[in-house]
C-alpha positions as CSV (number, residue, x, y, z in Angstrom):
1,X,46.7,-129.8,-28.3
2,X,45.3,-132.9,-29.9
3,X,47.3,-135.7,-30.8
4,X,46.8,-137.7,-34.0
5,X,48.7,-140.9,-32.3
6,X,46.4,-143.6,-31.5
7,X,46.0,-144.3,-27.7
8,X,48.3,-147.3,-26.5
9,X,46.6,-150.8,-25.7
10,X,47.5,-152.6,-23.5
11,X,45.7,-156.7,-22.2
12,X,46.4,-158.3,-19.2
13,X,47.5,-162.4,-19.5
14,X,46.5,-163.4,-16.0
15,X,48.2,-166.9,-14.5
16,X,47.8,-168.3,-11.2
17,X,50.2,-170.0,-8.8
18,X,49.3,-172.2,-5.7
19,X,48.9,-170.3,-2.7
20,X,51.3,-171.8,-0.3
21,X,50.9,-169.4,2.8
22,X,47.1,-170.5,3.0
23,X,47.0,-170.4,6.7
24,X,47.9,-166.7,6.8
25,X,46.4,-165.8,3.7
26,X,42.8,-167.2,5.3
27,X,42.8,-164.1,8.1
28,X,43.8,-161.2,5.4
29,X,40.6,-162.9,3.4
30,X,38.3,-163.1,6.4
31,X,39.4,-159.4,7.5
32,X,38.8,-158.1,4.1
33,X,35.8,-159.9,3.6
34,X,34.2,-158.3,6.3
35,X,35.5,-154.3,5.2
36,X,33.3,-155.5,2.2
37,X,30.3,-157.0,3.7
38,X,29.9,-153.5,5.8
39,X,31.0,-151.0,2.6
40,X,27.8,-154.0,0.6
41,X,25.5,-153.0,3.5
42,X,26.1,-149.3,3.6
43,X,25.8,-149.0,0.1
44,X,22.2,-151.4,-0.4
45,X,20.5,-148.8,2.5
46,X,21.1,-146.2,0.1
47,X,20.2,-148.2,-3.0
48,X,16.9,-147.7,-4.4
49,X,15.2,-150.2,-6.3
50,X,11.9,-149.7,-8.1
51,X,9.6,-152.4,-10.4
52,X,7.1,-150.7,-12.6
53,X,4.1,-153.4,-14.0
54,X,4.0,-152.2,-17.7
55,X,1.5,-154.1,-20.6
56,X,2.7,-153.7,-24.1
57,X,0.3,-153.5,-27.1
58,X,-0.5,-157.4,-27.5
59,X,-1.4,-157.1,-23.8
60,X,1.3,-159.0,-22.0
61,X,2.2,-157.5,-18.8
62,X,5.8,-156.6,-17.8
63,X,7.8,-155.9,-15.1
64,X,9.9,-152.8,-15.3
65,X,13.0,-152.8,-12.9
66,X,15.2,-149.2,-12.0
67,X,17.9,-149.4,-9.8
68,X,19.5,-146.3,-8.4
69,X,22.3,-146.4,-6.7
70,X,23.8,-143.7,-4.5
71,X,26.9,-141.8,-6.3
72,X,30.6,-142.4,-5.3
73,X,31.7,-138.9,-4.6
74,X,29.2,-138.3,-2.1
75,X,29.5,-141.5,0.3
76,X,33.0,-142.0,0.0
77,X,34.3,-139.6,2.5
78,X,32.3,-140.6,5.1
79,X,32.0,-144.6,4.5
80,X,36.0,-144.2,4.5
81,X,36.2,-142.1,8.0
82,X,33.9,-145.1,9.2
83,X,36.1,-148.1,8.2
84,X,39.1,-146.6,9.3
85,X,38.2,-146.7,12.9
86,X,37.5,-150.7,12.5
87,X,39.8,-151.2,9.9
88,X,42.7,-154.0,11.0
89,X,44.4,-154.2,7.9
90,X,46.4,-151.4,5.9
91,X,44.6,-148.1,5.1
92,X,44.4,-148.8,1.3
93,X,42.6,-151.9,1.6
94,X,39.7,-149.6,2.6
95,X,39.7,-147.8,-0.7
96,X,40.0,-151.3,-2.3
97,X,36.7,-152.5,-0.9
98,X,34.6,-149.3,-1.4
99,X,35.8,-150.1,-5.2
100,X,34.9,-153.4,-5.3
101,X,31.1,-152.9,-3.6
102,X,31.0,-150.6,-6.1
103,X,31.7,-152.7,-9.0
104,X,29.8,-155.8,-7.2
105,X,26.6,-153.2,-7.5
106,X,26.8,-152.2,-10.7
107,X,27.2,-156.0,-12.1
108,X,24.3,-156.4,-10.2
109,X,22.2,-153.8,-11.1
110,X,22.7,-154.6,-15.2
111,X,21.5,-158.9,-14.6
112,X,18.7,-157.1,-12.2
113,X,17.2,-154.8,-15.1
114,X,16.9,-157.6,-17.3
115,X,15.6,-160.0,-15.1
116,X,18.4,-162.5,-14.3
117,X,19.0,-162.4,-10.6
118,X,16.5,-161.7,-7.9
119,X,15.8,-158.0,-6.4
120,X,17.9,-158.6,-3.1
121,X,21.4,-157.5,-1.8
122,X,23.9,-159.2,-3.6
123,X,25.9,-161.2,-1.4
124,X,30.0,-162.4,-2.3
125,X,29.8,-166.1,-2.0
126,X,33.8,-166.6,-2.8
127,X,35.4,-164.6,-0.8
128,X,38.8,-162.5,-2.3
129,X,41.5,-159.8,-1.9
130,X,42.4,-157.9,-4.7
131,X,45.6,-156.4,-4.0
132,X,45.8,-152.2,-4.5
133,X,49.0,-151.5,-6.8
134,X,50.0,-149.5,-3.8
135,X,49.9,-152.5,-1.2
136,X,52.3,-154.4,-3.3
137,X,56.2,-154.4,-4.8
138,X,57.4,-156.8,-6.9
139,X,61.2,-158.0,-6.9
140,X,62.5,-159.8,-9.7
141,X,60.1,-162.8,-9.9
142,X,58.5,-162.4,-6.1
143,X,55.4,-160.1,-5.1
144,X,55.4,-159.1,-1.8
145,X,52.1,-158.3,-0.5
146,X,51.6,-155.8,2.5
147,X,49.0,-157.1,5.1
148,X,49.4,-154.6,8.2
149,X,52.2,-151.9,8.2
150,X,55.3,-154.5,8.6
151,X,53.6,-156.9,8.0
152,X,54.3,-158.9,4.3
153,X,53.6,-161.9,2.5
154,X,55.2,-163.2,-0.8
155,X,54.3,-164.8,-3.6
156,X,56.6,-166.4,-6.0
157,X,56.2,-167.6,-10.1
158,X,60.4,-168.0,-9.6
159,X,59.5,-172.1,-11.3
160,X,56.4,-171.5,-12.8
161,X,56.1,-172.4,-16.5
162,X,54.8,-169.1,-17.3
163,X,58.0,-167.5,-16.1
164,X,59.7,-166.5,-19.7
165,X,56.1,-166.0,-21.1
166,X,55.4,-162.8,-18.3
167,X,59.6,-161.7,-18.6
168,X,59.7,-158.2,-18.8
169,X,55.5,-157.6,-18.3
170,X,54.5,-155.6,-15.5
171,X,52.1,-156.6,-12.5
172,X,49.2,-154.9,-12.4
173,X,46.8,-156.2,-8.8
174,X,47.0,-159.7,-7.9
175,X,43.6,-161.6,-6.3
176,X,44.1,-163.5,-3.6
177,X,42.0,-167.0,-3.3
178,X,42.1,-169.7,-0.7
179,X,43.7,-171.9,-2.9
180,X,45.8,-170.2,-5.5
181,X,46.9,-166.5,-6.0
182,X,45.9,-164.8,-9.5
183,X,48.6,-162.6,-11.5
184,X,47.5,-160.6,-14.2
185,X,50.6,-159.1,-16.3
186,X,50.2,-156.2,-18.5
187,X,51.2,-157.1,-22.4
188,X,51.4,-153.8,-24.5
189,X,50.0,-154.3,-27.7
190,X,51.6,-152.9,-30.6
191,X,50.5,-150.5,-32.8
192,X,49.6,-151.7,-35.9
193,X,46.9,-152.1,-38.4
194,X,45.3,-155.2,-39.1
195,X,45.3,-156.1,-43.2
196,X,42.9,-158.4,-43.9
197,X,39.1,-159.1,-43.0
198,X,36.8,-162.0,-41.5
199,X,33.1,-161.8,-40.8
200,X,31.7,-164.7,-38.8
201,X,27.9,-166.0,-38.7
202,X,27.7,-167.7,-35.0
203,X,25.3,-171.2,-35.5
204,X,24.8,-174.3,-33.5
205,X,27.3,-176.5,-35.2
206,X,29.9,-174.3,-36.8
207,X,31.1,-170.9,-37.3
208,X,30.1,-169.6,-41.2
209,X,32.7,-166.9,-42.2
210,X,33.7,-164.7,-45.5
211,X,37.2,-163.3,-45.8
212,X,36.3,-160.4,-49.1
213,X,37.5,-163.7,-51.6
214,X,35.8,-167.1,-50.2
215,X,33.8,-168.6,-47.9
216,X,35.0,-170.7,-45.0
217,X,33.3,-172.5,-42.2
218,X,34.6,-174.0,-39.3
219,X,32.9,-177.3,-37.7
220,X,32.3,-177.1,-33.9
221,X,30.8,-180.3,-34.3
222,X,33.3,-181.8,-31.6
223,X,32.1,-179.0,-29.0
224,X,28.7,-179.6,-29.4
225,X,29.1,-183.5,-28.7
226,X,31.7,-182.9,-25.7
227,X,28.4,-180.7,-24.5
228,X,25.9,-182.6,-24.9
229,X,28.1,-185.6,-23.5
230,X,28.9,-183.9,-20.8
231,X,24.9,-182.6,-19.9
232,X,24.4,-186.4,-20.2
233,X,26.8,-187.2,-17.3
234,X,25.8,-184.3,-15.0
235,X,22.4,-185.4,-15.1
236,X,23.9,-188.7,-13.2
237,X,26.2,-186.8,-11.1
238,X,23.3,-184.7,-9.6
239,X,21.2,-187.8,-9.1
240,X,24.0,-188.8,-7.5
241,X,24.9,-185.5,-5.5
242,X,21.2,-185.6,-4.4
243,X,21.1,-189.1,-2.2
244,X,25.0,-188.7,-0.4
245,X,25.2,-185.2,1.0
246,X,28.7,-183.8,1.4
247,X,30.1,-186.7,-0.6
248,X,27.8,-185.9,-4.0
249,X,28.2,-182.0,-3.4
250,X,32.0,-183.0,-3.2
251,X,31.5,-185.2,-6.5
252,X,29.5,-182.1,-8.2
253,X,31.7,-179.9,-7.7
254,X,35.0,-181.7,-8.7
255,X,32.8,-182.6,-11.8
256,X,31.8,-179.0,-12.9
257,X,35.7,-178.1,-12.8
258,X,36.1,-180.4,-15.2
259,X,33.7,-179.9,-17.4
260,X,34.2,-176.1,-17.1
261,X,38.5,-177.0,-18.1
262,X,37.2,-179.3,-20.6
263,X,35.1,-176.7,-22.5
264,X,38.0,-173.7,-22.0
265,X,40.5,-176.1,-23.1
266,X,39.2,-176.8,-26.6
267,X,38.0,-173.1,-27.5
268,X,41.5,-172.0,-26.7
269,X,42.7,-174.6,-29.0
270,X,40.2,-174.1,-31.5
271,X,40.5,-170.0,-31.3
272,X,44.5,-170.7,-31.8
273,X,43.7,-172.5,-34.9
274,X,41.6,-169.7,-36.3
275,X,43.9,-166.8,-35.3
276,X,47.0,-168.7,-37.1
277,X,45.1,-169.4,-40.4
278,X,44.4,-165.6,-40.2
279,X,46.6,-163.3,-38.2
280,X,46.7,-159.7,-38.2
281,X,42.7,-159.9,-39.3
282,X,39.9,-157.2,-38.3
283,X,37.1,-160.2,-37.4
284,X,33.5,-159.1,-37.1
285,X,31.6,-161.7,-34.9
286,X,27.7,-161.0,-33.9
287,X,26.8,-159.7,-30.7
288,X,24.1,-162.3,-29.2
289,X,22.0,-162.7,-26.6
290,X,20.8,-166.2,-25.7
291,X,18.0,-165.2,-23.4
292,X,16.2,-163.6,-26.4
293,X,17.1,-166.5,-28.4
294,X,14.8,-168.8,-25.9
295,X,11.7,-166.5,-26.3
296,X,10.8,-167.9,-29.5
297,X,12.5,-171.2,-29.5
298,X,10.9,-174.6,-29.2
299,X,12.5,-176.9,-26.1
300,X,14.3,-178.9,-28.4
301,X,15.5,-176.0,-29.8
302,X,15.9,-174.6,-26.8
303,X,18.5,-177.6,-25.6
304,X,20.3,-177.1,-28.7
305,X,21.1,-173.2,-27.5
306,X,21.9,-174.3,-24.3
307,X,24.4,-176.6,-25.3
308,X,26.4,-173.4,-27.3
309,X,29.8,-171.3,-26.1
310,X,29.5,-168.5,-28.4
311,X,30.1,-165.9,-26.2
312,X,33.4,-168.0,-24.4
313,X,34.5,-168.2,-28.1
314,X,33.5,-164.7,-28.8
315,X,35.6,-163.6,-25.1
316,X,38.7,-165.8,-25.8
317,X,38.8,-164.4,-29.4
318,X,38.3,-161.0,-28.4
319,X,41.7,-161.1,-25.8
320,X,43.9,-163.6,-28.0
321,X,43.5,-161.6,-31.0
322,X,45.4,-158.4,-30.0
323,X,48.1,-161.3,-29.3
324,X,48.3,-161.9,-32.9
325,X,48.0,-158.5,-33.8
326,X,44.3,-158.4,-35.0
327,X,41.2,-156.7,-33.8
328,X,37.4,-157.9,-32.9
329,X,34.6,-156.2,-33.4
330,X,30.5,-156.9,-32.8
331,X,28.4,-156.3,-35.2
332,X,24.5,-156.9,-34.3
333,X,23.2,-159.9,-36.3
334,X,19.4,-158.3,-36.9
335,X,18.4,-159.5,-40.6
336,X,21.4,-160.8,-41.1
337,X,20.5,-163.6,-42.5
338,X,17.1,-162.8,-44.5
339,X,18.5,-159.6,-46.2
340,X,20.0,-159.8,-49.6
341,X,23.8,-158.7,-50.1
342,X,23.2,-157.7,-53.8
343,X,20.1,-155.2,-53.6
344,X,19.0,-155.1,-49.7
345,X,15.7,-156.7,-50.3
346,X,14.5,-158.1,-46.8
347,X,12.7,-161.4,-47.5
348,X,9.9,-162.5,-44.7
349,X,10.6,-166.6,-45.3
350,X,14.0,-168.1,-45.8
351,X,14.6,-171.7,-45.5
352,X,18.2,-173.4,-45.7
353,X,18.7,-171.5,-49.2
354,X,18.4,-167.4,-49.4
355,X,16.3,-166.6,-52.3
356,X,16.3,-162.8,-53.0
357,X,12.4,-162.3,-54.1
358,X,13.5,-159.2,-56.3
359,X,17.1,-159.4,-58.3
360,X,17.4,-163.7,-58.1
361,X,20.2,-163.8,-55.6
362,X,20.4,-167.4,-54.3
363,X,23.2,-168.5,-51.4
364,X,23.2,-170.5,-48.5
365,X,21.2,-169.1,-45.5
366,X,24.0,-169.0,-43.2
367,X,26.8,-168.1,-45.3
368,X,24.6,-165.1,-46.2
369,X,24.4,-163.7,-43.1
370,X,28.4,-164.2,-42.7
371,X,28.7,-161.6,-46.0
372,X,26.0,-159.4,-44.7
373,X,28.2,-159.5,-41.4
374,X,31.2,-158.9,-43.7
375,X,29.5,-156.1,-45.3
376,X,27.9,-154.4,-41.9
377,X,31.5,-154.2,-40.6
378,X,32.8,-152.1,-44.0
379,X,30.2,-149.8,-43.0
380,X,27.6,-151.0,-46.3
381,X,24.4,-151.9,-45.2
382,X,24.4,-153.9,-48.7
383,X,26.2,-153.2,-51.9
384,X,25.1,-153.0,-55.7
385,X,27.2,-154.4,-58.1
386,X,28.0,-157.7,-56.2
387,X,28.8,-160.5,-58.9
388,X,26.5,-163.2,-59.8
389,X,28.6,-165.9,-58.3
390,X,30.3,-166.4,-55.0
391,X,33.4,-169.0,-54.6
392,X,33.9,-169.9,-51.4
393,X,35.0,-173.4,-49.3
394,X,32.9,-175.4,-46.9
395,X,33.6,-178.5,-45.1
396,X,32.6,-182.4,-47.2
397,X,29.6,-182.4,-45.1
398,X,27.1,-180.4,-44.2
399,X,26.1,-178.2,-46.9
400,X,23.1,-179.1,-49.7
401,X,22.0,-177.5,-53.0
402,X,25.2,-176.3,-53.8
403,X,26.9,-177.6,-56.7
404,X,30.1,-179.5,-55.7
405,X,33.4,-178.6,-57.5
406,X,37.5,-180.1,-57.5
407,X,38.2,-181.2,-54.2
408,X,41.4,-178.8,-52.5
409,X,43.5,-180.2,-49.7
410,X,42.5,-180.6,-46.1
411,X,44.4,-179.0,-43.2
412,X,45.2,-180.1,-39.8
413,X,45.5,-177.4,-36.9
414,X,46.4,-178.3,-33.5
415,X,44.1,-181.7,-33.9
416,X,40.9,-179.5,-35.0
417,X,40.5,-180.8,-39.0
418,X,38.8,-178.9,-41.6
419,X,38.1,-180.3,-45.3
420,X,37.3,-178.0,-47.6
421,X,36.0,-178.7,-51.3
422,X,35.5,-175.8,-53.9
423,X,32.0,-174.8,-55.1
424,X,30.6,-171.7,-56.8
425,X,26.7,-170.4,-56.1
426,X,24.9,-169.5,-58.9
């Protein structure tokens, strides 16, 4: 019998704590390293991989890559009959490694179809454990892991800052790493249903969005300049790294860890600020692609791209939200931004200003595309009816031919600022 209650959600806040039994930990890693590199190498023999040369109707030729890859059911049995016999670690960590190939394959096989990664067998370059929910018991605020039968090794979070934030949570499989040892903890979202709306237009300097009553748009100015500052420096840090051998490599490395906790550290503070101005909000964010975005772009345009973390905003958002009780969705951005709200009229040449060529209808190019998001996401391709003028907020700067109303106040959110002035579009 079918059940009209909506299936429980559930997200997983993964923290990590140093890994203080390193020396031991290194030989459960190196063991289970090499279960995977043999499950890797049965699995590629029976991978088939195929490129087609294709020419499309301009004439351009194509390459055309299928990947087949041999089906679970079939070569499990027998691949886990093999490792058994040369397996030194528990029994489940075999089934552990057969489902990690597996998953290593099929991210593979999805960057190989559209060109990203070369046609050879993929190879794991950071080695890992990821502990079966079966090879692990937790006791209060200790996991104890099991590496051979009586044979344990514990992990504790016992004065870890996290420790009230995971109270109550439960484990789901730790990873294992040289250095530190991952724990993802299972938060069970509750069921309810988001009341209010935001549809957000993704560009290089800030995030256009419409909430069904005004405009907003949020600067990512200061992202784009920690970027590009930060492309600036690597360029010296590789120069650098090039002429001192295992000191540069050193030097790069310990570089792009910062810059990578840099980056992640002010989208979490900048998706915190948007998820308290609106909580318990269905957002609707586009679904892009930056390798199609460089077909058609210029280099300095090109750069500009480059230098952009929608998707990290787009990931963080997507995980944090449920937190705050609301809900992400993708919408795809096609026409977004060149179709008209008010009568669906698809104009062929839009500058900085939308001009519909058939009812009038005149907004700003990007926060059009953020009310045909807004619309796309209601499930209206465009609506009739829409009134003649739109009030909305933008930041002081930034935004021209629009007609400049009373200033409102500005806010401050965890140090990101946003002014705001009123203006209606006529």
């Amino acid at each position: 019998m079918n059940s009209f209650t909506p299936p429980e959600e559930s997200i997983y806040l993964t923290y990590a704590v140093k890994n203080e039994r390193r020396g031991e930990t290194l030989l459960l890693i190196r063991e289970y390293k090499r279960l995977l590199d043999k499950v890797l190498d049965h699995l590629w023999n029976k991978t088939r991989v195929e490129v087609e040369s294709i020419t499309d109707r301009r004439g351009r030729h194509h390459k055309r890559v299928r990947v087949t890859l041999p089906k679970k059911k079939e070569v499990y049995k027998g691949l886990r009959d093999q490792l058994e016999e040369v397996n030194p670690l528990a029994s489940h960590y075999v089934d552990k490694a057969i489902n990690d190939a597996f998953s290593i394959l099929r991210s593979w096989r999805k960057r190989a179809i559209r060109g990203r990664v070369s046609l050879g067998k993929p190879r794991l370059k950071r080695p890992y454990v990821r502990v079966k929910s079966t090879l692990r018991k937790v006791v209060k605020d200790e996991v104890r892991v099991t590496v051979r039968p009586h044979e344990y090794l514990t992990f504790s979070w016992r004065g870890a800052w996290f420790k009230d934030r995971v109270k109550g949570l439960e484990l789901g499989e730790p990873v294992i790493k040289e250095d530190k040892v991952y724990l993802p903890f299972r938060y069970k979202v509750p069921k309810q249903t988001p009341l209010d709306f935001l549809a957000i237009d993704s560009n290089l300097f800030a995030l256009d969005a419409y909430d069904g009553e005004k405009f907003v748009t949020f600067s990512l100015k200061g992202l784009y300049s920690l970027k590009y500052g930060m492309v600036k420096k690597r360029g010296k840090v590789q120069s650098f790294a090039s002429k001192h051998g295992k000191k540069g490599r050193e030097l790069l490395r310990k570089y792009s860890h910062r810059e990578r906790d840099r980056v992640l550290d002010y989208v979490h503070k900048f998706v915190n600020a948007l998820l308290e101005l609106y909580p318990f909000t269905t957002f609707a964010v586009e679904r892009l692609d930056k390798q199609d975005m460089f077909k058609n772009a210029s280099s300095k345009l090109s750069r500009k791209i480059s230098r952009t973390v929608w998707r990290s905003v787009h990931k963080v958002l997507k995980y944090k939200a449920l937190l705050f009780g609301s809900r992400v969705f993708e919408v795809n951005p096609y026409l977004t931004s060149r179709s008209c709200p008010r009568c669906g009229f698809i104009s062929r040449k839009v500058g900085k200003t939308f001009a519909c060529e058939r009812c009038g209808f005149k907004l700003d190019r990007q926060l059009n595309a953020s009310l045909n998001i807004y619309l796309k996401m209601c499930g209206f391709p465009h609506l009739d009816g829409i009134p003649s003028k739109w009030v909305g907020v933008t930041p002081l700067m930034g935004r021209r031919r629009m007609k400049v109303k009373n200033s409102l106040d500005s806010r401050e959110a965890q140090g990101l600022r946003i002014d705001i002035k009123l203006y209606e579009i006529r």
